[in-house]
N, C-alpha and C positions, 0 to 999 in steps of 0.2 A: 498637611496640617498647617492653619494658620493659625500665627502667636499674636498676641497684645503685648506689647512692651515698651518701659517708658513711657505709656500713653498710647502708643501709635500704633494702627495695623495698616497691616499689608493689602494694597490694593490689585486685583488681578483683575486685567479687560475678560468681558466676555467671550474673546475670540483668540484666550490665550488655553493654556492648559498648566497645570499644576498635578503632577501626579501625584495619587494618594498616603504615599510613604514620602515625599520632598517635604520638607518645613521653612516655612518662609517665618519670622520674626519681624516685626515689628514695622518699622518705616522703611516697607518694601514696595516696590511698582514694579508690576510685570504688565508689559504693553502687548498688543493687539497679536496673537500671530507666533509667538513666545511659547516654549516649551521647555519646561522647570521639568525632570525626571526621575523617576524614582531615588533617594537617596541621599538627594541634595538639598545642601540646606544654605539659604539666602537670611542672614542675618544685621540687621542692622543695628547692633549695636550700641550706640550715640551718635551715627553719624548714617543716610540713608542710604540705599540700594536699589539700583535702577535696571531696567533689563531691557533695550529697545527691543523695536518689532522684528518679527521671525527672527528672533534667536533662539540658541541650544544653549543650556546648561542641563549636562550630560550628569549621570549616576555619578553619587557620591564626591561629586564638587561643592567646594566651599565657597561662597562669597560674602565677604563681610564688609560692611561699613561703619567707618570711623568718625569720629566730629568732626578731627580734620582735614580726613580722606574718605568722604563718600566712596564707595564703590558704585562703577555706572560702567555698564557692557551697554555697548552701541547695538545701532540694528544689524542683524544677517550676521550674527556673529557665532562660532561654534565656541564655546567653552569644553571643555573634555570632561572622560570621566576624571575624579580623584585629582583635578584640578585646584587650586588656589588662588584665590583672586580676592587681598586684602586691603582696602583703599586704593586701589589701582583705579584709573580713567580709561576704557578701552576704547578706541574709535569703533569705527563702523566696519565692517565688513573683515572682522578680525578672526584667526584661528587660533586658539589656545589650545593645544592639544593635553594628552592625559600626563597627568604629573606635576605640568607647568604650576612654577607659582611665580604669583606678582606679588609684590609687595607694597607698602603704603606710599603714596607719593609717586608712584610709578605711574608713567604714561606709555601708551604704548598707540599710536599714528595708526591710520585707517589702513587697511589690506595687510598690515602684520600678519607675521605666523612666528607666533615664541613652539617651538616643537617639541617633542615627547620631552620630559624631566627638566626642561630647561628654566632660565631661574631671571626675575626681571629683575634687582634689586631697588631700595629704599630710593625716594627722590633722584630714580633713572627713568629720560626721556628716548623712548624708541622711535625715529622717524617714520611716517608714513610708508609702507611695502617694505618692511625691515625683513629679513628673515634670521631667526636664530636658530643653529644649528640644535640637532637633537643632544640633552644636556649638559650646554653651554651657556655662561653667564652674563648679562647683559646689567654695566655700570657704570653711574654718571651721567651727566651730561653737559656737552652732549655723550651719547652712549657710546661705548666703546662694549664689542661682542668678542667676548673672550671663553676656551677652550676650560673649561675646569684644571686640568695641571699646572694651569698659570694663576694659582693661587695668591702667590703673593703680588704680583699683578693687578689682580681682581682686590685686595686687601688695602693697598695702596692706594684705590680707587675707592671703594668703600668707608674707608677708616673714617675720609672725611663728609660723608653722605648722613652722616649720624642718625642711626637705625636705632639705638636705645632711644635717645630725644623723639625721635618722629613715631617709633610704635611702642612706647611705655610714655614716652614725656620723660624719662630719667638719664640723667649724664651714668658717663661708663664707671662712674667709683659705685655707684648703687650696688648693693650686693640682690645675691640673690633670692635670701629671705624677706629682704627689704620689695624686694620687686615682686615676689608674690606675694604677700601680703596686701600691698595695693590692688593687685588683679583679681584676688580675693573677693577685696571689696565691692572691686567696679565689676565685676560678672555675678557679684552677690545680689544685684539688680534683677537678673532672672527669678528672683524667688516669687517678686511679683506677676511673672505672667500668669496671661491665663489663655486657652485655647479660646477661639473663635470660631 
């Protein structure tokens, strides 16, 4: 299904494929060669979503872009199923397996493999041919690839990556009435779409 939103729809090459249950929203491109699969849905939000040639986004994967995290999967890329890929930059020739999520401001270098359930965090850069073990946490930068029981480790690292800032726009006093209230409003945007 293709959405209008914000103004803008999703453009898909002739020579790509969109299956009939994926939903693509609004200021999406899917290029030449691209297969969007049942399930999944490519949202752009406020900010746009890009899919280079021959890639996969697998069943039930999310990709969303932000205003000031486009999300943009390079060419030859697998995305998984029930993946996550929110403002993240993927280079080319990337695996993101099922579960993986990236997060806004996240980079992630060309030949990556983030592996099953593993997690990229906020404004963390992944080097080129990284591999992240199956789920384990990848924070900072530059990244440091850390084991999940090394929480406070991973925290340490995080605290100062500011994830409320970078994926609400709010400092850490905001409650959490306060913060959906806003999200409310700015996914209250949806009301206008309309199918294409």
């Amino acid at each position: 299904m293709l959405v209008s939103h914000r103004g803008s729809s999703p453009q898909v090459h002739t020579g790509a494929y969109v299956a009939p249950t994926a939903v693509l929203i609004g200021d999406v491109t899917v290029a030449d060669g691209a297969r969007i699969l049942h399930g999944a849905v490519l949202t752009a939000e406020d900010g746009e979503v890009t899919v280079g040639e021959n890639s996969i986004v697998m069943e039930h994967a999310l990709v969303r872009g932000r205003a000031k995290h486009p999300a943009r999967i390079g060419s030859s890329c697998m995305v998984g199923p029930h993946a996550h890929v929110n403002g993240a930059d993927v280079g080319d020739e990337v695996f993101i397996a099922t579960g993986a999520s990236l997060f806004p401001g996240s980079v992630v270098g060309n030949g990556s493999e983030v592996r099953i359930n593993a997690v990229v965090q906020v404004n963390t850069r992944l080097e080129p041919g990284a591999v992240v073990p199956i789920g384990w946490v990848v924070v900072g930068d530059p990244a440091s690839i850390l084991p999940p029981e090394q929480h406070d480790r991973i925290w340490e690292i995080q605290r100062g990556l500011d994830f409320p800032g970078t994926v609400y726009g709010a400092d850490r006093t905001t409650t959490m009435a306060e913060l959906m209230r806003g999200q409310s409003e700015f996914y209250g945007a949806h009301r206008g779409d309309r199918e294409i």
